[in-house]
C-alpha positions in Angstrom: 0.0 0.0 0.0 1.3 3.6 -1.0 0.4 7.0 -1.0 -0.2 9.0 -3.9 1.4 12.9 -2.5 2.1 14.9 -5.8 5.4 17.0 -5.7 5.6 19.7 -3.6 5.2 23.2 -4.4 8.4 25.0 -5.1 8.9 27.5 -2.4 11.2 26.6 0.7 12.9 23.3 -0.3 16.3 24.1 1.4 14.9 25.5 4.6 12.7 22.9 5.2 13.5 19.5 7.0 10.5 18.2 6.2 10.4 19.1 2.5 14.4 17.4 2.3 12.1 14.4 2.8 10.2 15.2 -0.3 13.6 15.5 -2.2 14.9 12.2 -1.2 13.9 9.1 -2.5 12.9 6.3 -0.4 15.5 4.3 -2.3 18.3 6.2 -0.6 17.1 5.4 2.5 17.8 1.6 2.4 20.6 0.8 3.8 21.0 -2.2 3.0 19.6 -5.3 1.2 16.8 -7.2 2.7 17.0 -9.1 5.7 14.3 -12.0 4.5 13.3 -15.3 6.4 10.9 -17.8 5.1 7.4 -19.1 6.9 8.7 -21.8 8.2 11.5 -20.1 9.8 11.1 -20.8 13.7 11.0 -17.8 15.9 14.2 -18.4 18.0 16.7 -18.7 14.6 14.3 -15.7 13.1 15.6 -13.5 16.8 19.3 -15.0 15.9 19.3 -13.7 12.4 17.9 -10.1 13.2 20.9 -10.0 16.4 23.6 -11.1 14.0 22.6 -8.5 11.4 21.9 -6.0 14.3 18.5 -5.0 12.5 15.5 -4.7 14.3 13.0 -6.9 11.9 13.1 -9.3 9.1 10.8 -9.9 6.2 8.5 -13.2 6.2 9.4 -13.7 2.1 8.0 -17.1 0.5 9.1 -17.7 -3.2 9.7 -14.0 -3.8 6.5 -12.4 -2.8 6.5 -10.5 0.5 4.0 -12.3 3.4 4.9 -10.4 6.6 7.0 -8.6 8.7 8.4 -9.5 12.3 9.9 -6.3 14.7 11.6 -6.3 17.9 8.5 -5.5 19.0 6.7 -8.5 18.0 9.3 -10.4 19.8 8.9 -8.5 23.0 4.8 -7.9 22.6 3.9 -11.9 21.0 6.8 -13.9 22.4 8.0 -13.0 25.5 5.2 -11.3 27.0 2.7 -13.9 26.1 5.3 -17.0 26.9 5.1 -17.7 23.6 7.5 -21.3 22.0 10.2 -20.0 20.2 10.1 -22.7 18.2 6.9 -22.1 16.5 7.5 -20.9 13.0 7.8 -17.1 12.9 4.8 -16.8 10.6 2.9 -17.1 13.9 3.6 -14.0 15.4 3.9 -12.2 11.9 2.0 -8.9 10.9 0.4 -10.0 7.6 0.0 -8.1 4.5 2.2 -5.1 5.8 1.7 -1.4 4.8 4.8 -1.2 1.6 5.9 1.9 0.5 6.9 2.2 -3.5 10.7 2.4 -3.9 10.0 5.9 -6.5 8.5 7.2 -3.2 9.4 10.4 -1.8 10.3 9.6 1.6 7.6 12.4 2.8 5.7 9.5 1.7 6.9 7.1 4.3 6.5 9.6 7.0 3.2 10.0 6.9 2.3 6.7 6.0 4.2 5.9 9.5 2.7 8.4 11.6 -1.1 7.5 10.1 -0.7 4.2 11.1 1.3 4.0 14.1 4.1 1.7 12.1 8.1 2.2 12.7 9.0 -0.4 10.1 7.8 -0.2 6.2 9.0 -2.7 3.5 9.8 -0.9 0.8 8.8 -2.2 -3.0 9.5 -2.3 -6.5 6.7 -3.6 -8.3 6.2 -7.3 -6.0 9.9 -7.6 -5.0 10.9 -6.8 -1.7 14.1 -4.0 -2.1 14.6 -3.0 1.5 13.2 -2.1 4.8 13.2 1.4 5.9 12.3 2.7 9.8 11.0 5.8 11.8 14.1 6.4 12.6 15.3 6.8 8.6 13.0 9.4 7.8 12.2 11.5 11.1 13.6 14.7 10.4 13.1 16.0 14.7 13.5 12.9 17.0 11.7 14.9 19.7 8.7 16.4 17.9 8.2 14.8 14.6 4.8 13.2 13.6 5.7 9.7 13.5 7.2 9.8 17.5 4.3 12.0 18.8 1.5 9.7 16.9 3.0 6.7 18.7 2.7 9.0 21.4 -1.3 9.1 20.7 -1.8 5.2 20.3 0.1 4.2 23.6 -2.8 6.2 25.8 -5.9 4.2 26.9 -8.0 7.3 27.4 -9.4 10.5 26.4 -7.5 12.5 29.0 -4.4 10.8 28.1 -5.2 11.8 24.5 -6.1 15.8 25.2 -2.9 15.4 27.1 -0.9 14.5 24.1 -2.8 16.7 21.8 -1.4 19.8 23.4 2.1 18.8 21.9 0.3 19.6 18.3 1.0 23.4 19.1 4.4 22.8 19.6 4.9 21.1 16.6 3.7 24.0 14.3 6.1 26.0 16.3 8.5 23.9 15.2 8.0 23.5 12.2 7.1 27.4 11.9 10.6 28.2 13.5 12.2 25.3 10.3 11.1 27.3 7.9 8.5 24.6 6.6 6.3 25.2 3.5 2.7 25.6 4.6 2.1 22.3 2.1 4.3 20.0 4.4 3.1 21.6 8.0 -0.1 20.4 6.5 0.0 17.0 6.2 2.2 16.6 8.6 -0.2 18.0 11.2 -3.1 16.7 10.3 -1.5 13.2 10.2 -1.5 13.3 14.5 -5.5 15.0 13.9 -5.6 11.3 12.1 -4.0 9.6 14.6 -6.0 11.3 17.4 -9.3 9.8 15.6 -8.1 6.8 15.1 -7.2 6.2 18.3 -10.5 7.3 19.8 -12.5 5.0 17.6 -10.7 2.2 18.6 -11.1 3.3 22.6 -14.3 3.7 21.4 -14.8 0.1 20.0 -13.1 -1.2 22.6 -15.8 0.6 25.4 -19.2 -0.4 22.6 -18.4 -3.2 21.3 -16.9 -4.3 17.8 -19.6 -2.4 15.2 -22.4 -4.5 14.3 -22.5 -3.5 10.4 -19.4 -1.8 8.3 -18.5 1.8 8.6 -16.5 4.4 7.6 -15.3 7.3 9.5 -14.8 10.5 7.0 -13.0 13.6 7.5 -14.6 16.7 6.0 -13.2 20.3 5.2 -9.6 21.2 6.0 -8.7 17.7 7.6 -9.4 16.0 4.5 -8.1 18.2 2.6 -4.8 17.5 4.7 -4.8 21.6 5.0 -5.1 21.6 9.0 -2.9 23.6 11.3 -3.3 23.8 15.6 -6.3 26.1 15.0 -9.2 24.0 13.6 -12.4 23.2 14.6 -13.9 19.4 13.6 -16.0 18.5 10.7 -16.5 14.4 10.1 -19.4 12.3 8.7 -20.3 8.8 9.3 -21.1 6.5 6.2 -22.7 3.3 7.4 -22.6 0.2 5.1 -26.6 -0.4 4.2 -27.1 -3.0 6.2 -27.9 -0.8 9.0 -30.9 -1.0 10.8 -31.3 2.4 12.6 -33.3 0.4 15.4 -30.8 -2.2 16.4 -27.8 -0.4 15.2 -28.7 3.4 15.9 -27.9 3.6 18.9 -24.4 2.1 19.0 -23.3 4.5 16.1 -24.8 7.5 17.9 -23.1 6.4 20.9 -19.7 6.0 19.4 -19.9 9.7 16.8 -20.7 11.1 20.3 -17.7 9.9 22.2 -15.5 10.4 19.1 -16.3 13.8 18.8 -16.4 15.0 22.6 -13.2 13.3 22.6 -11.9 15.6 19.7 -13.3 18.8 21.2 -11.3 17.8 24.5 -8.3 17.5 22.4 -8.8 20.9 21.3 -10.2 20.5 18.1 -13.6 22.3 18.7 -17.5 21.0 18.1 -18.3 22.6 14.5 -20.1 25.5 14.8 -22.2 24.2 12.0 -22.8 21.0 13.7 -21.6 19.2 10.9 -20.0 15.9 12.5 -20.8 12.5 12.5 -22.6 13.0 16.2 -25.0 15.0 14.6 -28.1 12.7 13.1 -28.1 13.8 9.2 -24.2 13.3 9.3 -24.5 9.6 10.2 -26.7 7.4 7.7 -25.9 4.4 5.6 -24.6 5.1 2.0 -27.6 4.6 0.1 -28.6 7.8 2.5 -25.6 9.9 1.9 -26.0 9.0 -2.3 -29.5 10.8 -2.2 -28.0 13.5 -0.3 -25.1 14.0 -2.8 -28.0 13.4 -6.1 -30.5 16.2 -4.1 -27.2 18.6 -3.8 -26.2 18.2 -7.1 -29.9 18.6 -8.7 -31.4 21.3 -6.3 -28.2 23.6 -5.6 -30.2 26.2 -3.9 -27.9 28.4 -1.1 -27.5 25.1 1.7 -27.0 23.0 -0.4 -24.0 24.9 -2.0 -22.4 25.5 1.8 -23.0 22.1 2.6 -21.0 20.8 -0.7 -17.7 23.2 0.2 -17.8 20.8 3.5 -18.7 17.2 2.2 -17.3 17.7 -1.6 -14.0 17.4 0.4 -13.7 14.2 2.0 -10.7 11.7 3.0 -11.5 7.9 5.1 -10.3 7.7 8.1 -10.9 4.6 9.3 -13.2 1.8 8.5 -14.5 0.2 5.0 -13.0 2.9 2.6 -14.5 1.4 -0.2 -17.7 2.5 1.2 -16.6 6.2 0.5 -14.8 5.5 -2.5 -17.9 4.7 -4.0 -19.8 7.1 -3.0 -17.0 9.2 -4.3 -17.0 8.1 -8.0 -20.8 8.3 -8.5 -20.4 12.5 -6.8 -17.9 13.0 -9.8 -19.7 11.5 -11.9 -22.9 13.6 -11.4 -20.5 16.7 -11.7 -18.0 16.0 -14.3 -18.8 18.9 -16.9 -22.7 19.5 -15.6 -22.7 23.4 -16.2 -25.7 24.2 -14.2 -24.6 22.7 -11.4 -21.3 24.1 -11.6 -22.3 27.9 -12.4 -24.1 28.0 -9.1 -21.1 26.3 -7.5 -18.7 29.5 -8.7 -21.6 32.1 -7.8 -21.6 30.7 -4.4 -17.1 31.2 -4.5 -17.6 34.1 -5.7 -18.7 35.3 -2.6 -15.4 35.4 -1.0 -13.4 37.6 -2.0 -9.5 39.0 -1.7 -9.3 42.0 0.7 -8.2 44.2 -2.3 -10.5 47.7 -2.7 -10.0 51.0 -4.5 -6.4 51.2 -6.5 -5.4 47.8 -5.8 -5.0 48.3 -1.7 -5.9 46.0 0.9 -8.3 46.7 2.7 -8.4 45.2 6.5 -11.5 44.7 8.6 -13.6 47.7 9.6 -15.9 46.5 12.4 -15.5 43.8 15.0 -13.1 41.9 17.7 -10.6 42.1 14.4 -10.8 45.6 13.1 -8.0 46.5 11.5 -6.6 43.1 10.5 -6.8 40.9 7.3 -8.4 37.6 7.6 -5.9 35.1 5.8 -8.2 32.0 5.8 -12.0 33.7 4.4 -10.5 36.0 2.4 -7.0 34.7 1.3 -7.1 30.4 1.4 -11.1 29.8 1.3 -11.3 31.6 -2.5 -8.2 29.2 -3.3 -9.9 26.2 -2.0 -12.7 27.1 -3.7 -11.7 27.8 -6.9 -9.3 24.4 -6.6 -12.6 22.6 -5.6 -14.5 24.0 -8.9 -11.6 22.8 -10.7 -11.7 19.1 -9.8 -15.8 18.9 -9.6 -16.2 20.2 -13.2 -13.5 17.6 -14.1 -14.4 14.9 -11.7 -11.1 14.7 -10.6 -11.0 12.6 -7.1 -8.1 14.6 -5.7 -8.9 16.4 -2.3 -5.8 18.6 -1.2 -5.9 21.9 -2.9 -2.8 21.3 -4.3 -3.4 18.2 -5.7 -6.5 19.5 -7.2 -4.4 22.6 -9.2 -1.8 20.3 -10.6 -5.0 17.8 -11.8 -6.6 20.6 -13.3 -3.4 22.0 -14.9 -3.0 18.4 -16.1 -6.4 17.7 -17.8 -7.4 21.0 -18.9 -9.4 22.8 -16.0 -6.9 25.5 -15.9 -3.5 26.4 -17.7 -0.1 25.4 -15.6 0.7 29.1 -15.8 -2.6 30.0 -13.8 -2.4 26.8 -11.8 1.2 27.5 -10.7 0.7 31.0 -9.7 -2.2 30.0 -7.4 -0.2 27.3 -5.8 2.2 30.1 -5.3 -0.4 32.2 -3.7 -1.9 29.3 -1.6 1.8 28.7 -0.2 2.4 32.0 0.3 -1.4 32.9 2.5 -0.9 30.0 4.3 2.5 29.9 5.0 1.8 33.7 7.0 -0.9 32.4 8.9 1.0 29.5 10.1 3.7 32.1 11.2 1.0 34.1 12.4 -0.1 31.6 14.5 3.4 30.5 16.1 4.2 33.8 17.5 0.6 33.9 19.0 1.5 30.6 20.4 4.9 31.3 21.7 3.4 34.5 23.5 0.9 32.2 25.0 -2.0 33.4 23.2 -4.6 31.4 21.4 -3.6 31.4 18.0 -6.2 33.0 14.9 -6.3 33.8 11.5 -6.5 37.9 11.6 -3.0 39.6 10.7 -2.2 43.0 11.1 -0.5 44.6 8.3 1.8 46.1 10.6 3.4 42.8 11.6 5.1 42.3 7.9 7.5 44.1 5.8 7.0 46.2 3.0 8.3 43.6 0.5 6.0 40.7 2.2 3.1 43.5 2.1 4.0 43.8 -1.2 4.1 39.6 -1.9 0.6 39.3 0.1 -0.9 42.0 -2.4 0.3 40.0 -5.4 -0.8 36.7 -3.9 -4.1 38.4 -3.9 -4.6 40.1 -7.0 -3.6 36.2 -8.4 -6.9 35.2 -7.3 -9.0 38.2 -8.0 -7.7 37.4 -11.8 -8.7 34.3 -11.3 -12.0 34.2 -9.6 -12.8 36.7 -12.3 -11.7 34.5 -15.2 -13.8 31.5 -13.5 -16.8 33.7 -13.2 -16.7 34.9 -16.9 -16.8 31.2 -18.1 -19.9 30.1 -16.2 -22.0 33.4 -15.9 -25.3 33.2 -17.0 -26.0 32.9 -20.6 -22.6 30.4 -21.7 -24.3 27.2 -20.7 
């Protein structure tokens, strides 16, 4: 199993740690060939082998193809703990179809596939053979505070105050990774891998406190967490989509129960109850597919104003955890229904349209005038939102499944949607919006303040004035341009 992370944006490679990840290969983290036993291997000469080689786990190989993996940990955790014979065969104590990363990989790759999963040991591939073996330790770029140490933080507590404890390191992380330099693209995955990890984790206290579910489910992150966009100021939006087998009278109440204590469990670990209700605790956001299909059909046929703010929420959505076939799809029927349907799409621009760039008379900005914020510019509504908007349009109107924004620009550049020219410079602009706010938000954190979107102008330079300014008038150009092709009258 791999993930599929497009290249980076440009900006920042040399300053940032992370980003040297996306630079290297996975292949030049191997350090050596494979150390491979077979099934039948028994577990004592499997422990001499990996203490001879001084490695810390072999590969189960049989006639070439890969079977398992065995750590020191299996050895401590399924052996000696349990009083296990070492002379059983070491396919006995085994982890089965491992997680593989592809040897073309970036090794960002491996460190979020790590940190998702709570793995410190991933086989590494090309095509069926087995190349290598590469660890947490290969690719974690800060011992201390990187996301693959701190998620294994998350999945060693056994409850939620253990978890909310453990959370309050994600504030220190984007300080960290603020104070590295690190592109707002990276800090983005990176911190909403431990968001992942945190839901995983309290799905599976969960399961363990309600019982194993009694039908299939999927648990789906919405908005910025899906999109992989997050940073330590987000609030929670998640669905639940329930395989159709469900019966909302003997099965009803264990879902409800479970959404409820995933969610609380979030908003203790500081990621806050939507405003909007819109989590998988609330009863419309927790139905069997067939359920969420009509909603998607309904939304896509009747776009009338909530409709169109429910579909910038749950047109961006990423599994969790659970069956992800049931949201894959749901997935490829949504795209279908909105690959190159005009109507549809025309109203979906309108309703982007409707967030603009703070840019008023002679190409100034123009901050806030009334409110707790006066005076400041908000960077997410009026500088990222109109990005991930547009970026959304993009991949709806080519039914592209991509879900990051910047996955969604280098689709569209791909296919058509928009030209690389227009797609780079908004990936530019994206970068450089969200890179600010992420600094924003570190020196609000570091003074011990809760950390926001609003900027004062005051707080950058005239040249970064002058950047933010561009950044904007990008996508004014292009909001305008996207508004031209699907006004009224050219469908």
């Amino acid at each position: 199993m791999t993930s599929d992370l497009p290249a980076l944006p440009d900006a920042a490679h040399s300053s940032d740690p992370h980003l040297n990840l996306i630079t290297t290969p996975v292949r030049s983290l191997i350090r050596r060939a494979p150390i491979t036993v077979s099934p039948a291997t028994t577990i004592r000469d499997a422990a001499t082998q990996m203490s001879a080689q001084r490695v810390s786990s072999v590969l189960v190989v049989e006639a070439g193809r890969l079977i398992g993996v065995v750590t020191d940990r299996d050895l401590r955790n399924r052996v000696v703990a349990q009083g296990l014979d070492s002379a059983r065969p070491v396919l006995d104590i085994a982890t089965l179809d491992p997680l593989t990363m592809d040897v073309r990989k970036p090794a960002f790759d491996a460190l979020l596939l790590m940190a998702r999963h709570n793995i410190h040991h991933v086989p590494v591939m090309d095509g069926d053979s087995v190349v290598g073996m590469i660890t947490a330790t290969d690719v974690s770029a800060q011992q201390n505070l990187s996301a693959v140490h701190l998620a294994g933080d998350i999945y060693k507590q056994t409850s939620v105050e253990g978890l909310a404890e453990a959370a309050l390191q994600v504030r220190a992380l984007q300080q960290s990774l603020a104070g590295a330099g690190a592109t707002a693209y990276s800090t983005g995955h990176i911190i909403t891998a431990i968001t992942d990890a945190l839901t995983c984790r309290l799905l599976q206290l969960g399961e363990a406190q309600f019982g194993p579910p009694p039908v299939g489910y999927v648990w789906v992150a919405a908005g910025s967490q899906a999109r992989n966009e997050q940073t330590a100021k987000s609030d929670q939006d998640n669905c639940l989509v329930i395989d159709d087998a469900y019966d909302p009278v003997a099965h009803g109440e264990y879902f409800r129960a479970l959404a409820t204590f995933v969610c609380d469990g979030l908003d203790a670990c500081g990621y806050i109850h939507c405003p909007g209700e819109m989590m998988a605790m609330t009863d419309p956001w927790r139905q069997p597919k067939a359920r969420w299909a009509q909603y998607f059909r309904k939304w896509t046929t009747e776009p009338e104003p909530k409709a169109l703010m429910l579909t910038c929420v749950f047109f961006d959505l990423r599994a969790i955890h659970g069956q992800t076939a049931l949201l894959e799809t749901l997935r490829e029927d949504v795209l279908a229904r909105t690959r190159g349907n005009r109507i549809f799409l025309a109203y979906m621009v309108g309703n982007a349209l409707k967030h603009q760039p703070p840019l008023g008379l002679f190409n100034r900005m123009s901050t806030l005038r009334s409110g707790e914020h006066r005076g400041t510019l908000d960077l997410k509504h009026s500088g990222i939102v109109p990005i991930v908007d547009l970026a959304r349009v993009y991949a709806l109107a080519g039914g592209h499944a991509a879900v990051n924004t910047h996955d969604r620009l280098a689709v569209a550049a791909a296919s058509g949607e928009i030209s690389e020219q227009s797609a780079h410079d908004l990936r530019d602009a994206l970068e450089y919006i969200a890179t600010l706010r992420i600094q924003h938000q570190a020196r609000q954190m570091a003074g011990g303040a809760g950390a926001d979107n609003f900027l004062k102008p005051d707080e950058l330079s005239n040249f970064e004035r002058g950047q933010l300014k561009n950044a904007f008038g990008v996508v004014q150009t292009l909001q305008s341009v996207l508004g031209q092709r699907y006004q009224a009258g050219r469908f």
